[in-house]
C-alpha positions as CSV (number, residue, x, y, z in Angstrom):
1,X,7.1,-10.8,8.2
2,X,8.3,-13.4,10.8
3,X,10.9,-10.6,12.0
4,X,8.0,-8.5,12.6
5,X,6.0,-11.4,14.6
6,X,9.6,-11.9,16.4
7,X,9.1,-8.5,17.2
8,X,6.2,-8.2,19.0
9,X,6.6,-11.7,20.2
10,X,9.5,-10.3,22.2
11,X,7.5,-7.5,23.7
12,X,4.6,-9.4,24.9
13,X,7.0,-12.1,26.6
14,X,8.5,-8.9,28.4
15,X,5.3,-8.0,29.9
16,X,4.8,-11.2,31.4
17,X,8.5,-13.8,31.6
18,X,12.4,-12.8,32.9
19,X,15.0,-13.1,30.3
20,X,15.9,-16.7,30.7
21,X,12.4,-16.9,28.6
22,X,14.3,-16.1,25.0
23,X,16.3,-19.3,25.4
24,X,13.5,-21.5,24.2
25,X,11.5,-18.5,22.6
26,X,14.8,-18.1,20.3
27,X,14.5,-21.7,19.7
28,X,11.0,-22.0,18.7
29,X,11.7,-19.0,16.3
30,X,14.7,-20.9,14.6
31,X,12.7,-24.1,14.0
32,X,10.2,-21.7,12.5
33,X,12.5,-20.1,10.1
34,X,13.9,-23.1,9.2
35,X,11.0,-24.9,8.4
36,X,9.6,-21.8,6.8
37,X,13.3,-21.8,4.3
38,X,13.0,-25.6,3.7
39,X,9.3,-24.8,2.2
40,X,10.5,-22.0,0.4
41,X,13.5,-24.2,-0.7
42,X,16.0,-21.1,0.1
43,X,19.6,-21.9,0.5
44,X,21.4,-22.5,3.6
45,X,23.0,-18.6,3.6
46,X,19.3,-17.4,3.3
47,X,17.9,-19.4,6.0
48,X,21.1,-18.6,8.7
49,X,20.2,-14.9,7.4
50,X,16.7,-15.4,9.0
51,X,17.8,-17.1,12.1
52,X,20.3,-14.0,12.8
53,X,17.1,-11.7,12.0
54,X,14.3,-12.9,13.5
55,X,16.8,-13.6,16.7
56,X,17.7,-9.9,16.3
57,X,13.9,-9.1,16.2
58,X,13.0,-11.3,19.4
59,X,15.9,-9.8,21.6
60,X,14.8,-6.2,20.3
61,X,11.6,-6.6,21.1
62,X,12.1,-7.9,24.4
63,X,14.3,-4.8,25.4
64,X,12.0,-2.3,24.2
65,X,9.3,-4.1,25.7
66,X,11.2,-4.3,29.1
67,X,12.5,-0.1,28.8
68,X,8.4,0.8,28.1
69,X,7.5,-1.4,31.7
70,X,10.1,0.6,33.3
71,X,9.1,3.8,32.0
72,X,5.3,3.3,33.0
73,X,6.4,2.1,36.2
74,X,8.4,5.6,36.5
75,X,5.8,7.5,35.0
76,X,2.7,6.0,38.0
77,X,5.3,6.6,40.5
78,X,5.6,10.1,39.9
79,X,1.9,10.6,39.4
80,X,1.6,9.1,42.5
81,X,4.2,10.7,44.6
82,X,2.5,14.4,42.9
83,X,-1.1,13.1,44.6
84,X,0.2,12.5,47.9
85,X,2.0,16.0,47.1
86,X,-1.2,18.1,46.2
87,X,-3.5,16.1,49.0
88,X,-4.6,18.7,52.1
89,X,-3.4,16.5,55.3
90,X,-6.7,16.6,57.2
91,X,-6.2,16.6,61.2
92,X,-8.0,14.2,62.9
């Protein structure tokens, strides 16, 4: 569950932050896991697991977040440049 909150965590920051952003968002995420493993007393290989996942997660998110910008960016510019296409040019 917290990869999946990683997840989407990493595309919303894309939306909005540059990539220096998943420094302390990978941070917050690893003092999450951890105190998440100490409460559910899981060993120390369980716990590393999560910080390699929900890192994973964060990063993914953040690229697919950032590749979806760019293709509705593309995809306005193209409408866009079709308008001006299809518009009569009225003489004045």
């Amino acid at each position: 569950m917290l990869a999946n909150f990683c997840f989407l965590c990493g595309v919303v920051l894309s939306f909005r932050f540059k990539t220096a952003i998943l420094i302390p968002a990978t941070l917050l995420v690893w003092v999450l896991a951890l105190v998440g493993g100490l409460l559910a007393r899981s060993s120390g290989g369980a716990i590393a697991l999560d910080f390699a996942i929900t890192t994973v997660a964060l990063q993914l998110g953040y690229l697919i977040g950032t590749v979806s910008i760019a293709g509705l960016v593309a995809l306005r510019r193209s409408r866009q440049r079709a308008f001006a296409a299809k518009r009569p040019i009225v003489a004045r």
